[in-house]
C-alpha positions as CSV (number, residue, x, y, z in Angstrom):
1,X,11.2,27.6,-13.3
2,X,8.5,26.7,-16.1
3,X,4.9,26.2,-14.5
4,X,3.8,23.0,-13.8
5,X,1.4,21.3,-15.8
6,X,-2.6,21.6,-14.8
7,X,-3.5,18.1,-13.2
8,X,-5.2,15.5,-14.6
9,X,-8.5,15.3,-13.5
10,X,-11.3,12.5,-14.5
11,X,-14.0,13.6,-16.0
12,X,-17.2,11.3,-15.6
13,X,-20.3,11.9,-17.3
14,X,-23.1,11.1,-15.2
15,X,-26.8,10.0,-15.8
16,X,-27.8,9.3,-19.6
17,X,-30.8,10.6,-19.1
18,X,-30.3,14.1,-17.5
19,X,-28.4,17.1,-18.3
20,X,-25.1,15.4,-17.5
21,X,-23.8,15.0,-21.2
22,X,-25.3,18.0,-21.8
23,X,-23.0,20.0,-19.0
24,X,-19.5,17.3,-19.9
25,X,-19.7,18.8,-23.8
26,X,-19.9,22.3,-22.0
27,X,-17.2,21.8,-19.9
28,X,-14.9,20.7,-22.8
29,X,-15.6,23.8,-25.1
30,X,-14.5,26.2,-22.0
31,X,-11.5,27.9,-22.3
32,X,-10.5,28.1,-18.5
33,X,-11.6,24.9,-17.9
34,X,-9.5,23.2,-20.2
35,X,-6.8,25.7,-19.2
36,X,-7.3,24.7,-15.3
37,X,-7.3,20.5,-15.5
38,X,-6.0,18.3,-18.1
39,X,-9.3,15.7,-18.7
40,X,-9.6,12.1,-19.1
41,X,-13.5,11.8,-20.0
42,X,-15.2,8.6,-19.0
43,X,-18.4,7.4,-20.5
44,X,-19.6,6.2,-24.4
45,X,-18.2,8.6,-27.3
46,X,-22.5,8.1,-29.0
47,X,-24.1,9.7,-25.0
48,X,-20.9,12.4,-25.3
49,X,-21.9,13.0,-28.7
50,X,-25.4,13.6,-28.1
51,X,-24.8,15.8,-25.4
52,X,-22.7,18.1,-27.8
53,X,-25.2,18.5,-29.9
54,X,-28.1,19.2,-27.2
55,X,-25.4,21.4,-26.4
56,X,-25.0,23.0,-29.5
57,X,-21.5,22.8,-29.3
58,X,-18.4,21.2,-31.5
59,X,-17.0,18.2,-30.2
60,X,-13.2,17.3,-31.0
61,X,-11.6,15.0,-28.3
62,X,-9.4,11.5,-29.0
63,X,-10.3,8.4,-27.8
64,X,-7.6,7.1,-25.6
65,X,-5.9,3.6,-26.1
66,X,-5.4,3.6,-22.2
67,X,-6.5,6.2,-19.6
68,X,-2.5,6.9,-18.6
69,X,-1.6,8.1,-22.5
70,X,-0.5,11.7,-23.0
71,X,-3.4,13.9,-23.6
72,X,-3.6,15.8,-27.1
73,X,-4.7,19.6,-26.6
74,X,-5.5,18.9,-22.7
75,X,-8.0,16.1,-23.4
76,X,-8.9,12.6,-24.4
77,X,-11.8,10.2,-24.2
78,X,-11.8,6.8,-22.4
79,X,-14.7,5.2,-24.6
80,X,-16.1,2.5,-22.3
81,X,-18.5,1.5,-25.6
82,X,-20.7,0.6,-22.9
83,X,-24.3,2.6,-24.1
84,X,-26.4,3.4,-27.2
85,X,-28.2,6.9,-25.8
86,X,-30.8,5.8,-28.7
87,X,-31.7,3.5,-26.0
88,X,-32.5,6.1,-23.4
89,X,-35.3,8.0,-22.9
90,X,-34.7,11.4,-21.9
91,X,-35.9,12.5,-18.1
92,X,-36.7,8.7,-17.2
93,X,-34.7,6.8,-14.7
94,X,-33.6,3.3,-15.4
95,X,-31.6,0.3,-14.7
96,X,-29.0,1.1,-17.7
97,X,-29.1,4.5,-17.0
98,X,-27.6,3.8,-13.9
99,X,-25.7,1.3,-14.6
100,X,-23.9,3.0,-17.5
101,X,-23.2,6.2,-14.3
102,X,-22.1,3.6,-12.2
103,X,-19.4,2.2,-14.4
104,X,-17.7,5.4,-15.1
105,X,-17.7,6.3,-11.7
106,X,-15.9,3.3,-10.6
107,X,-13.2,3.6,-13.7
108,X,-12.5,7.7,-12.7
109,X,-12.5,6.3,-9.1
110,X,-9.8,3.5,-9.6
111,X,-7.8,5.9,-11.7
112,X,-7.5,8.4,-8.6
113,X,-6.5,5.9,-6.7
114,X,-3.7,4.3,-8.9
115,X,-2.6,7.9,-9.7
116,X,-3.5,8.2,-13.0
117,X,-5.7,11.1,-12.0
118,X,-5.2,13.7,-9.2
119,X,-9.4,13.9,-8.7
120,X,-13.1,13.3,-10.0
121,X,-15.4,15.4,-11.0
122,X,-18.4,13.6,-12.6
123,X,-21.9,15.3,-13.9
124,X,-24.8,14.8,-11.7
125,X,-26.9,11.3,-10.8
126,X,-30.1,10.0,-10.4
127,X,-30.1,8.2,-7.0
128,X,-33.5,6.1,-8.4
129,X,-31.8,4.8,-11.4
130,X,-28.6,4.3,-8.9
131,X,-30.6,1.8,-6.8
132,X,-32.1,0.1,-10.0
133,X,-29.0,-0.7,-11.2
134,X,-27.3,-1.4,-7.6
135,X,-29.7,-2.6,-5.1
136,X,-27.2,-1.6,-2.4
137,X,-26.5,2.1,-3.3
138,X,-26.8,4.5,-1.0
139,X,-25.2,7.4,-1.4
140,X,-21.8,8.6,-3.1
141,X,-20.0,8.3,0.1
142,X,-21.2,4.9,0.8
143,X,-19.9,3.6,-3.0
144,X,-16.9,5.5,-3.0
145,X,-15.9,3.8,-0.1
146,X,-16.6,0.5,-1.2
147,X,-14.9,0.6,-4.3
148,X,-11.5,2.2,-2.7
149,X,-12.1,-0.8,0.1
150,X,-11.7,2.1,2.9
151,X,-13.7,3.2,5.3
152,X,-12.6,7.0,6.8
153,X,-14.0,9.8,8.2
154,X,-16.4,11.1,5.0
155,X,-18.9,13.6,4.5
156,X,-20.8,15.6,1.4
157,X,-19.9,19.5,1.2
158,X,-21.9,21.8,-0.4
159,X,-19.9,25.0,-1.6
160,X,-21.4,28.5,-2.8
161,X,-18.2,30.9,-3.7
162,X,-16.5,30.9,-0.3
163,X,-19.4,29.5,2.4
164,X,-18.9,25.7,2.8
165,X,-21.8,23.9,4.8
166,X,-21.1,20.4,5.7
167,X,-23.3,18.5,8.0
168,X,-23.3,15.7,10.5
169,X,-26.3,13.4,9.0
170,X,-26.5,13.2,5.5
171,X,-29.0,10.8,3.7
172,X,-31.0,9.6,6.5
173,X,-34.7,9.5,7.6
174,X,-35.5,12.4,9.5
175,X,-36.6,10.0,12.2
176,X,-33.3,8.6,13.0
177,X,-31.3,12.0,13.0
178,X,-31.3,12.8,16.8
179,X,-30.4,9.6,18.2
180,X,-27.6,10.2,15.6
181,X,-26.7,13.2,17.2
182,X,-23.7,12.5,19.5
183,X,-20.7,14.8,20.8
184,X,-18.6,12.0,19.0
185,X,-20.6,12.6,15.6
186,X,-20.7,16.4,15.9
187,X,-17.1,16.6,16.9
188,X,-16.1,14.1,14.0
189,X,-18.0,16.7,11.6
190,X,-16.0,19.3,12.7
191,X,-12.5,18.2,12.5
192,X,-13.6,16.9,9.0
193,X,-14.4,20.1,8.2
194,X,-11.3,21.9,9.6
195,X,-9.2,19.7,7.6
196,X,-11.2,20.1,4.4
197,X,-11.1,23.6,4.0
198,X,-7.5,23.6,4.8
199,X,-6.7,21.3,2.1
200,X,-8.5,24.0,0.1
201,X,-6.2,26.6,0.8
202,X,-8.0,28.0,3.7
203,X,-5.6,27.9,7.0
204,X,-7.5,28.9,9.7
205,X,-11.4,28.5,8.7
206,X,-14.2,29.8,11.0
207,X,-16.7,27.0,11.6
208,X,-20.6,28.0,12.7
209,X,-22.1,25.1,14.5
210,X,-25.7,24.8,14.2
211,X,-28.6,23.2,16.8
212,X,-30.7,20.3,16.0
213,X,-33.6,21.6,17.9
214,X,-36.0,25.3,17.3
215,X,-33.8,28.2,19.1
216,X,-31.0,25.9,19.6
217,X,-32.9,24.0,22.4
218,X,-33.9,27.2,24.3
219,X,-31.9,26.6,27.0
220,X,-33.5,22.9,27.1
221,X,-37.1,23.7,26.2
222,X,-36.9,22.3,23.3
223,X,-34.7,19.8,23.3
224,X,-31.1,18.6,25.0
225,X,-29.3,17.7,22.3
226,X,-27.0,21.5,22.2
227,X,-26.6,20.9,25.7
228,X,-25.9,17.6,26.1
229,X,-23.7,16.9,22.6
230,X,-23.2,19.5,21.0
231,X,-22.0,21.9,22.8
232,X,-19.1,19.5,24.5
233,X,-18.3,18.5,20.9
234,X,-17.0,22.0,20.1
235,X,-15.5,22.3,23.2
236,X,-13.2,19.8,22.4
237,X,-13.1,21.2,19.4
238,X,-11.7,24.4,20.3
239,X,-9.1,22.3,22.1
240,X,-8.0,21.2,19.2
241,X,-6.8,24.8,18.1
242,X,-9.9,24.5,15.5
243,X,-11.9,28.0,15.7
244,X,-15.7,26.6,15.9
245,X,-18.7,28.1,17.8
246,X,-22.1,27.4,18.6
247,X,-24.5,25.9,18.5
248,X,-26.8,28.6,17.2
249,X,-30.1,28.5,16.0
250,X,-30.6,27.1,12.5
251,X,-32.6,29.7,11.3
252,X,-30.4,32.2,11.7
253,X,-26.9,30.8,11.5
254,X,-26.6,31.2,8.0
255,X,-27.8,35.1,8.0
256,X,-24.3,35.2,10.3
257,X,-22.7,33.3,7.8
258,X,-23.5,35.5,5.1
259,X,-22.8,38.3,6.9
260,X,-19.3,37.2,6.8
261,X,-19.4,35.6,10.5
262,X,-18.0,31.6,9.5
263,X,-16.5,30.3,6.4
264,X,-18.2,26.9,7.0
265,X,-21.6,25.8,8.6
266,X,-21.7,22.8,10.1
267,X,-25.3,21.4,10.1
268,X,-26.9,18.4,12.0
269,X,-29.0,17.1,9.0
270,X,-29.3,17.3,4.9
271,X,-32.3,19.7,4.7
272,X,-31.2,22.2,7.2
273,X,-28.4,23.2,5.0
274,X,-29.1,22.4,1.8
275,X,-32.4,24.5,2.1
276,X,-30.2,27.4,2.6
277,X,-27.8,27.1,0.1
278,X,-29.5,26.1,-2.4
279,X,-31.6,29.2,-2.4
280,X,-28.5,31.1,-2.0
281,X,-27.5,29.9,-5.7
282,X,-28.6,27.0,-7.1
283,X,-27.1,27.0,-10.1
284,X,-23.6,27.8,-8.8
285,X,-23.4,25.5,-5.3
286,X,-20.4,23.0,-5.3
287,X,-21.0,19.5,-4.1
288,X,-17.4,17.6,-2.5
289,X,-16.8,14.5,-1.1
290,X,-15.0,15.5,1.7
291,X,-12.0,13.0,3.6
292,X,-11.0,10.7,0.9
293,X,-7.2,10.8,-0.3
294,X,-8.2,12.6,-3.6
295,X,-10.9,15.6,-4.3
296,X,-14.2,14.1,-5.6
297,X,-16.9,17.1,-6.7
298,X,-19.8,17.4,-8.8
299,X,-22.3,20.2,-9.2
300,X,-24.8,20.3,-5.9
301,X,-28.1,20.3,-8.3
302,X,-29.5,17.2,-10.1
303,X,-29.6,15.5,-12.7
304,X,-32.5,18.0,-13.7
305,X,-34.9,15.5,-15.8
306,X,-37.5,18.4,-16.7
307,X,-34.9,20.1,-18.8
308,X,-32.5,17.2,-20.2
309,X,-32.8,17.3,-24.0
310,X,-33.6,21.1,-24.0
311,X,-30.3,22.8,-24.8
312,X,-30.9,24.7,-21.4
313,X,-29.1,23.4,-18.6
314,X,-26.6,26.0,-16.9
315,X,-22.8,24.5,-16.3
316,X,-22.2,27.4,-14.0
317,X,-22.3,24.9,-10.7
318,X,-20.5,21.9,-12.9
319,X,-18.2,24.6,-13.8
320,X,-17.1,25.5,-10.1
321,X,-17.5,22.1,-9.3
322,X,-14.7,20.7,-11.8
323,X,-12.5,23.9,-10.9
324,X,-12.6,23.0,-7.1
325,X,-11.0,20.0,-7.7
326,X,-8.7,20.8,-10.4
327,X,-7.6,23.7,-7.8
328,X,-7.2,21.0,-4.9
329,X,-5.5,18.4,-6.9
330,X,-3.1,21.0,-8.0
């Protein structure tokens, strides 16, 4: 039997005003990626076009007549006309800015969900030119969510080769994380996770469960939280048939991880993951929005305002990023 076709993923270019065009004009002159996914781009042909040539690289992709038209040579353009990049300025955050990410967002999203497109991978954003433009934005989660009009079981994943870490707060004060800390939360996070990697190909993923508190709570001197909630959320866990342990102390769970102990850390809060793997490889970590019916990735760095314009920007992370999902929609 012939092999079947790569998927159709949609590809959203992000913030104006950040590498983001930059890394989408990359991403369509790579061989395996355009060997891996079949594109639909979604943005303005004038911001794709500058990034090309910030890129340095040729740019020859159709503009669609309707995102469900075949795709010549693995890719086409749906041209939303919607921005002059003239009006841009490069590194600064505004309202159109975000407006302009926004918009292509919601188009890749509504495509996934009609079927148009198996997942969405879309170049990174500026949350400050997010809230400009939408007053109520939050996070990714919170807006994927409300355009799809569900509410399920969601979390961010940050992926670096094969180490996932996905945690059970995400963009919160760090004031409000340990009320937020419940058994129900923690065990939620897991189970998440379980099923997350397994949709990735993984069928029995080792999960590492970190503490909230310094040493894991010491036994309760510093804290109650791993006795109290944690640890009875892995319990119930593990009677699940899902192979998690813990809680161990934050600063060194991820040396055990490393060391080959977990495929997946499961963190209480943003920082005390994303510290970690983001000095493990910055420009190669993985970002997914995990729980949704479709995969949703981007690259785990942002929108990196210091460089935009420079020619510099590495796609090695928007490169994994857009491969992960092409892989799980496949």
């Amino acid at each position: 039997m012939p092999a079947p076709p790569p998927p159709r993923l949609a590809l959203v270019i992000g913030d104006p005003a950040g590498i983001g065009p930059e890394l989408a004009a990359r991403l369509l002159a790579d061989a395996e990626v355009r060997a891996a996914a079949r594109l639909v781009v979604i943005g303005d042909r004038r911001v794709l076009a500058h990034g090309a040539a910030v890129a340095g690289v040729p740019l020859h992709i159709r503009t669609l007549a309707a995102a469900g038209d075949p795709l010549p040579e693995g890719a086409g353009l749906l041209d939303l006309g919607h921005l002059d990049p003239a009006g841009i300025t490069e590194g600064v955050a505004s309202a159109a800015g975000g407006k302009f990410a926004l918009a292509n967002f919601r188009a890749g999203l509504r495509l996934a969900a009609d079927g148009s497109v198996g997942g969405v991978f879309f170049t990174p954003f500026n949350k400050a030119a997010m809230h400009l433009a939408h007053s109520a934005y939050a996070d990714e989660i919170g807006f994927v969510s409300e355009v799809l009009g569900i509410s399920v079981p969601a979390s961010e994943f940050n992926i670096l080769g094969n180490l996932w870490n996905a945690r059970v707060t995400s963009h919160v004060p760090l004031a409000d994380v340990a009320p937020m800390i419940t058994r129900e939360r923690v065990l939620r996070g897991i189970v998440l996770t379980h099923g997350s990697l397994v949709a990735s190909g993984m069928p029995a993923p080792r999960i590492g469960v970190a503490g909230l508190n310094p040493h894991a709570g010491d036994g309760g001197n510093f804290g109650h939280e791993e006795e109290r909630e944690i640890a009875p959320a892995i319990a119930a866990a593990r009677a699940q048939g899902i192979d998690a342990t813990g809680p161990y102390p934050a600063d060194t769970v991820f040396v055990r991880a490393t060391n080959g102990a977990f495929d997946a850390v499961l963190t209480m809060y943003h920082d005390q993951g994303q510290i970690a793997m983001k000095l493990l490889g910055f420009d190669k970590g993985v970002t997914l929005m995990g729980g949704f019916p479709f995969p949703i990735t981007t690259p785990s760095h942002g929108s990196a305002y210091d460089i935009a314009g420079k020619g510099v920007a590495n796609p090695g992370a928007s490169r994994n990023a857009l491969l992960l999902a092409a892989r799980m929609a496949a």
